[in-house]
C-alpha positions in Angstrom: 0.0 0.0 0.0 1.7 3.7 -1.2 0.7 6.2 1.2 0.6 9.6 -0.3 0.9 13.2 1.9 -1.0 16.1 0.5 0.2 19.8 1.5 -0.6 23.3 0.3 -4.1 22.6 1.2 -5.7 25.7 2.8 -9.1 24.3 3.2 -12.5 23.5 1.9 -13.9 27.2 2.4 -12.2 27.8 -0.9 -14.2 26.0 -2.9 -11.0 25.2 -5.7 -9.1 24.2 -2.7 -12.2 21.7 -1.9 -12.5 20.5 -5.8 -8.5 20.0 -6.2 -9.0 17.4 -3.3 -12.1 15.8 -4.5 -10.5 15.4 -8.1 -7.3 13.9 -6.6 -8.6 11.7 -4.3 -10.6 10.3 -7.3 -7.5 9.8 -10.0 -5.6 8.8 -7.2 -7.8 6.1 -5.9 -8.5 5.1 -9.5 -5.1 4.1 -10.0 -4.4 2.7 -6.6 -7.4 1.8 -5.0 -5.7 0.9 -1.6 -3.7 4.2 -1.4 -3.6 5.9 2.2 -4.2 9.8 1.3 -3.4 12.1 4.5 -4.1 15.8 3.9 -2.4 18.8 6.1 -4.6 20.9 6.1 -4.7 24.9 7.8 -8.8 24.1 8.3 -8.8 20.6 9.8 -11.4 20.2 11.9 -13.8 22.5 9.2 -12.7 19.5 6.3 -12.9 16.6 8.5 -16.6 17.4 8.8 -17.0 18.0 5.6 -14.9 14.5 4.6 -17.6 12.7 6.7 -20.8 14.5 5.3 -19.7 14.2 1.9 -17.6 11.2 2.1 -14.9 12.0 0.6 -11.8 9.2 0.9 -9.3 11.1 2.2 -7.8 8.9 5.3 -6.4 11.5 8.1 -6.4 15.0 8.3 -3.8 16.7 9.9 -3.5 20.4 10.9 -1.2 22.4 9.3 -0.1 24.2 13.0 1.0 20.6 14.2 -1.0 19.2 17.0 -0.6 21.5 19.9 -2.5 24.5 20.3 -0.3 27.5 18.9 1.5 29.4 22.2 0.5 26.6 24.5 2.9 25.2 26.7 3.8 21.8 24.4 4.1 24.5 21.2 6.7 26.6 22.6 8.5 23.6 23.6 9.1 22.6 20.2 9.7 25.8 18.8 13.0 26.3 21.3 13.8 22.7 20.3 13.8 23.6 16.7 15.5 26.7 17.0 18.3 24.6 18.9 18.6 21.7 17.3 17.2 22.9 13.6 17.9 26.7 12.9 16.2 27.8 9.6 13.3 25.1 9.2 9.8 26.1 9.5 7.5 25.5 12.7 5.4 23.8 9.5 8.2 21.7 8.5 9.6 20.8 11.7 6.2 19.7 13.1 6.0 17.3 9.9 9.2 15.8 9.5 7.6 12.6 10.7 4.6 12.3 8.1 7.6 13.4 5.3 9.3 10.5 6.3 6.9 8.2 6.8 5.2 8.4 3.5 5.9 7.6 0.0 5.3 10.9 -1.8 4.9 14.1 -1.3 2.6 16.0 -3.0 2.0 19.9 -3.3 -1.3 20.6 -4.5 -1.7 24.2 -4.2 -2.4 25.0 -8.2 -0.9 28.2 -8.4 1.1 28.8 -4.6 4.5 28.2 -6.9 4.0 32.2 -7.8 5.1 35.3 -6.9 1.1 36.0 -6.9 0.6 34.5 -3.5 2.3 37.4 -1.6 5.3 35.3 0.3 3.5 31.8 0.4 5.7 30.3 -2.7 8.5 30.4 -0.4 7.0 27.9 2.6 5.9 25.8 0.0 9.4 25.7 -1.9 10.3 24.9 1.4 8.3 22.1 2.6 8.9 20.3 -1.0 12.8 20.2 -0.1 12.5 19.0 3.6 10.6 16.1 2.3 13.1 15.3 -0.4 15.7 15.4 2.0 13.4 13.1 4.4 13.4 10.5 1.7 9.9 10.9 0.4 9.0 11.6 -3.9 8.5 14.9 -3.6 5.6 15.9 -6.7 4.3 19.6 -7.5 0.8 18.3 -8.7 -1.5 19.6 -11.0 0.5 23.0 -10.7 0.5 27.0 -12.4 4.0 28.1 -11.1 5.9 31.8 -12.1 7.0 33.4 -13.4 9.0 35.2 -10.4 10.2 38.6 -10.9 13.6 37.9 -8.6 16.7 36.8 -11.0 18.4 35.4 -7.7 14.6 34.1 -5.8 14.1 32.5 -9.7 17.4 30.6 -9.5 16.9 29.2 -5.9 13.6 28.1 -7.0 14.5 26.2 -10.2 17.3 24.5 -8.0 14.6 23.2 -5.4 11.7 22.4 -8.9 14.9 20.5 -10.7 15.3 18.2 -7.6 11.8 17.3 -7.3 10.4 13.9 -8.7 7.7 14.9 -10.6 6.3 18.5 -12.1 2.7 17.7 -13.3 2.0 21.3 -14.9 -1.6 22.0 -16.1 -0.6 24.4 -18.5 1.8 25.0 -21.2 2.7 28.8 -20.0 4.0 26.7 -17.0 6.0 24.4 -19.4 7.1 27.3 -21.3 8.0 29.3 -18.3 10.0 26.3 -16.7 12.0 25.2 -19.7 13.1 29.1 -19.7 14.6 28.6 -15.9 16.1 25.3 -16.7 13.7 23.0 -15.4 12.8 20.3 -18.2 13.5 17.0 -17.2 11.3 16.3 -14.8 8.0 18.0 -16.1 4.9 16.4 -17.9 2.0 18.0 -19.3 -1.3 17.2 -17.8 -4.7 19.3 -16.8 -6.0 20.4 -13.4 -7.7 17.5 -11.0 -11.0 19.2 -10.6 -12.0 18.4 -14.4 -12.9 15.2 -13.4 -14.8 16.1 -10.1 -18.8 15.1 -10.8 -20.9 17.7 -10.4 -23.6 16.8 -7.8 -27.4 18.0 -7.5 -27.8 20.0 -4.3 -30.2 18.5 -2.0 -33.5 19.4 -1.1 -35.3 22.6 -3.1 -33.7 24.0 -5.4 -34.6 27.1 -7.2 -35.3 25.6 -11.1 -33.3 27.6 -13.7 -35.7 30.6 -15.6 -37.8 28.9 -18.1 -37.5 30.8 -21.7 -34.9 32.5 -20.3 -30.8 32.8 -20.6 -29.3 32.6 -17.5 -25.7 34.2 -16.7 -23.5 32.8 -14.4 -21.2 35.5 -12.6 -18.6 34.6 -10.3 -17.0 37.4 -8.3 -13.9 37.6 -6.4 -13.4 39.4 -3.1 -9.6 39.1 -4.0 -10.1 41.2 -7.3 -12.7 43.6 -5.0 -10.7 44.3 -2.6 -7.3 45.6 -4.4 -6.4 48.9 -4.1 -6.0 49.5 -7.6 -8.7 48.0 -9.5 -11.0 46.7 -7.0 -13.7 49.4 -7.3 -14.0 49.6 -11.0 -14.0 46.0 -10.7 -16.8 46.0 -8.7 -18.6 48.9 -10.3 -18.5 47.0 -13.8 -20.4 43.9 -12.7 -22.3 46.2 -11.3 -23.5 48.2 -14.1 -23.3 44.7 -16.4 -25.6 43.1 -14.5 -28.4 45.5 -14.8 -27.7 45.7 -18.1 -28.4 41.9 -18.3 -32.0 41.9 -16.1 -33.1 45.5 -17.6 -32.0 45.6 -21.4 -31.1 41.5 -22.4 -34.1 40.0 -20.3 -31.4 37.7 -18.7 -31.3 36.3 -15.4 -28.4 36.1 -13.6 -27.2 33.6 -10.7 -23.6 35.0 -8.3 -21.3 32.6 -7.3 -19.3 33.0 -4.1 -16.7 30.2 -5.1 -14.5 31.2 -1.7 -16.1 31.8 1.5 -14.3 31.8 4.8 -15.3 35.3 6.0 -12.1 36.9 5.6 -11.8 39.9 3.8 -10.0 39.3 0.6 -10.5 35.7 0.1 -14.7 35.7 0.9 -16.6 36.1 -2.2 -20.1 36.1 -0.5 -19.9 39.7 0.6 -18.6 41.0 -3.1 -21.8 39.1 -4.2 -23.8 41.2 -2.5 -22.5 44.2 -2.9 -22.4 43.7 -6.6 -26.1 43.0 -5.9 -26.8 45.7 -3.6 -25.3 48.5 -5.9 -26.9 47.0 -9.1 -30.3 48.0 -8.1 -32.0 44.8 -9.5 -35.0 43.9 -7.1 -35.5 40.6 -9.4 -34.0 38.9 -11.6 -30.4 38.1 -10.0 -29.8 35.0 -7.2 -26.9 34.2 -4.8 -26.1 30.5 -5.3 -26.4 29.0 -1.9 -22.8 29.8 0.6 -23.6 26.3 1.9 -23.3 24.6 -1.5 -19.8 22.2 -1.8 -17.4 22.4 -4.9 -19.6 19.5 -6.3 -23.1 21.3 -6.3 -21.8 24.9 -7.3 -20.4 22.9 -10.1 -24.0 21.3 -10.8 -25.5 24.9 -10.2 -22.8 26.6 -12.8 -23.6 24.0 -15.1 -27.1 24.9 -15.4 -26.2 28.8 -16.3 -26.0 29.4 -20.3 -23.0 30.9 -19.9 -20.5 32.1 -17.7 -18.1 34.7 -16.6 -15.5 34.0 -13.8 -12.2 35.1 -11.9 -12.2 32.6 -9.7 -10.0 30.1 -11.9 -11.7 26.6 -10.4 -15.2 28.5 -11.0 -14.2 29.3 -14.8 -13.3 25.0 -14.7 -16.3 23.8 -13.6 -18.0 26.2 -16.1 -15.2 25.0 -18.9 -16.0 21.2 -17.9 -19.7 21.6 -17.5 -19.9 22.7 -21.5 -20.6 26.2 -20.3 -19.2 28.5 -22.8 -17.1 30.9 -20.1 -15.5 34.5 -20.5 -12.3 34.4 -18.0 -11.6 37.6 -16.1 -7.6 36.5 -15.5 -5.3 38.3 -12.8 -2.7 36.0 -13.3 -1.0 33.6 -15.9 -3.3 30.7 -14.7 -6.5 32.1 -16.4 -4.4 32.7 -19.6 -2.9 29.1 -19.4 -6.0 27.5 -18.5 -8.3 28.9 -20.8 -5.4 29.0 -23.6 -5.7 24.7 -23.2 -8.9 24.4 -23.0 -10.3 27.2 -25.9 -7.1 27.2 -27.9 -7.2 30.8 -27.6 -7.1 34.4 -25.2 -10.1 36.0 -27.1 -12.7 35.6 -24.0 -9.8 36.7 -21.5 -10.1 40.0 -19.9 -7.4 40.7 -18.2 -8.5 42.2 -14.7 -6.3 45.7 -15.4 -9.1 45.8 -18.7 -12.0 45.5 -16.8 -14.7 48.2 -17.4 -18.6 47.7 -17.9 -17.9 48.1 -22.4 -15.2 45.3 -22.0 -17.7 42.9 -20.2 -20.2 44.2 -22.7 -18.2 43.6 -26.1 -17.4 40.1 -24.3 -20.3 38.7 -23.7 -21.7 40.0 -27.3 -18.7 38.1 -28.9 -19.5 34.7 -26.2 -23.0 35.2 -27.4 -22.6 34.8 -30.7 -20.2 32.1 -30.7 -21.5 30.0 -28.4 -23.2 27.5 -30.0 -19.7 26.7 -31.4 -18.4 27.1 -28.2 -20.2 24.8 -26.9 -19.8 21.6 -29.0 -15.9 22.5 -29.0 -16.4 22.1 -25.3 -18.1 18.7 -25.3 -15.4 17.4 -28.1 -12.0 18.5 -26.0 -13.2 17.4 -22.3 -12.9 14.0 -22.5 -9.3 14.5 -23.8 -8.7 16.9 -20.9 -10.4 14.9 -18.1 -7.8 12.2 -19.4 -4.8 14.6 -18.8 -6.0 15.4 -15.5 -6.3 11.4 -15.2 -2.4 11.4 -16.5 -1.1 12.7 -13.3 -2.5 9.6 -11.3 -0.6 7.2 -14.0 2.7 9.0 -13.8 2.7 8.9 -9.9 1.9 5.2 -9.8 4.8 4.3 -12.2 6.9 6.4 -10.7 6.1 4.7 -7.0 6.2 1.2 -8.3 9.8 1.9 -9.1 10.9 3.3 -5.8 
């Protein structure tokens, strides 16, 4: 039996976070069924429950802060011990050492933490992937965006740690281009995100049914976009002003998505939703898909919408693998690389420093009008996609039966 270790999970109130699991726990278990999957995790007891309700095979769940309350008595005992004994490794790492060597890979799941777009957390998880090399574990960055980074000498440190590691999966070819630039080749193989093969799921009990006669809009907003400081309120006045443009003047109706919701500010996309919906003015006609809906029924509920416009890049994949024909609204290369495998092109990408109420409009009149042909694209590449994201499983289980 391979046991596998899964880090650079933050935790199932971001709903990507929740669907990267879900998908690799499936490909995983599909090609070893008796695998033993522990996830660290910085929301533990939150996806525990959430493993039970939902039942989703994921073996142990350990928290991310090790298992002593942080500042307790037991916590600072091990922080002076690992200042001591191991100067310059993490609370993180030191706390896990055991798990790193006591499992057979290592995988870091995080999509796009590899980045200089997560504000400082590329470097823990750079980190982490060479303590448990050096433990003795495959170390695999899985499923992964990564770069580019803006630091020549940052750059160099990382492609030293990324040439050492077992196995890149990269879901992109941006990614693969980017890598190859920094001298990182060998090790890398082309595959696509895990969530393309989670299964969307009907929600249970009522559910509001989608408008009869009507087209219906999917919008996705991001508290992250909302809430910078230098595009956040155009960002938030556009949607605005789009979506009464949809209810009043197309005779659309329009369902939000909050695709992250941990009530933080800048990472919980329920509040943007309604203040989008509070300053749009639309008394009907626009719904907030329900905050207590998994990865798996916001899926279902995206998949439902005619078509679709996200940030939120594992919103924009459930939409992509649902058939949904999707405008991206990209603030970093992932929406770019993503969208560039799966439409074979940028021309529904608005780059977030573009976004204005005419560019959503001029969008959506070009999605309109192609999405017919949109649409059976869609339904002819997924099953070739779902098999890349199935790729990764088949690489890692070679790759462990010759350890």
């Amino acid at each position: 039996m391979s046991k596998i270790l899964l880090i650079g999970h933050f935790g199932f109130t971001n709903l990507g976070n929740e669907a990267i699991v879900r998908g690799t726990v499936d490909i995983l278990r599909e090609q070893m069924p008796d695998v033993w999957i522990t996830l660290i995790s910085r929301r533990a007891q939150h996806d525990r429950a959430i493993c039970a309700q939902k039942e989703i095979r994921v073996d142990e769940i350990v928290p991310s802060s090790g298992m002593f309350p942080r500042f307790g008595p037991r916590w600072t005992m091990q922080a002076i011990a690992r200042r001591l004994f191991q100067a310059g490794v993490s609370h993180h790492d030191y706390t896990h050492a055991k798990l790193y060597r006591t499992h057979d890979a290592v995988l870091s799941i995080g999509g796009d933490m590899l980045s200089d777009d997560r504000h400082g957390i590329a470097k823990g998880c750079f980190g982490s992937l060479a303590r448990a090399k050096l433990a003795g574990a495959k170390t695999v960055v899985w499923g992964a965006s990564i770069g580019p980074f803006k630091d020549p000498a940052q750059a160099q440190e990382w492609a030293r740690i990324l040439g050492r590691v077992d196995l890149i999966t990269a879901r992109e070819s941006l990614t693969i281009d980017y890598l190859r630039k920094i001298g990182v080749e060998r090790n890398v193989q082309p595959v696509a995100d895990p969530a393309f093969v989670l299964e969307p799921q009907r929600p249970p009990g009522p559910v509001r049914p989608r408008p009869a006669g009507k087209l219906l809009v999917g919008i996705g907003a991001s508290d992250l976009l909302a809430q910078s400081a230098q595009y956040g309120e155009r960002y938030v006045e556009a949607f605005s002003r789009f979506i009464r443009y949809l209810v009043s003047e197309v005779g659309a109706e329009v369902r939000l998505v909050a695709h992250v919701r941990d009530g933080q500010r800048t990472t919980d996309d329920v509040g943007t939703c309604q203040r989008v919906l509070q300053l749009c003015g639309c008394e009907s006609g626009v719904e907030l898909v329900d905050p207590d809906y998994d990865s798996a029924e916001v899926k279902f509920a995206i998949g439902e919408c005619d078509l679709f416009i996200g940030a939120r890049t594992h919103s924009t994949i459930a939409s992509f693998s649902m058939l949904v024909p999707t405008i991206v609204v990209a603030y970093s290369v992932k929406g770019f690389g993503i969208t560039r495998e799966v439409m074979r092109s940028d021309e529904l990408v608005i780059p977030v420093e573009q976004i204005s109420f005419e560019t959503l409009r001029k969008r959506f009149d070009l999605l309109w009008n192609a999405r017919k042909q949109i649409a059976m694209d869609l339904q002819l590449r997924m099953p070739g996609i779902r098999n890349a994201a199935r790729k990764g499983g088949e690489l890692l289980a070679s790759m462990l039966k010759t350890k």
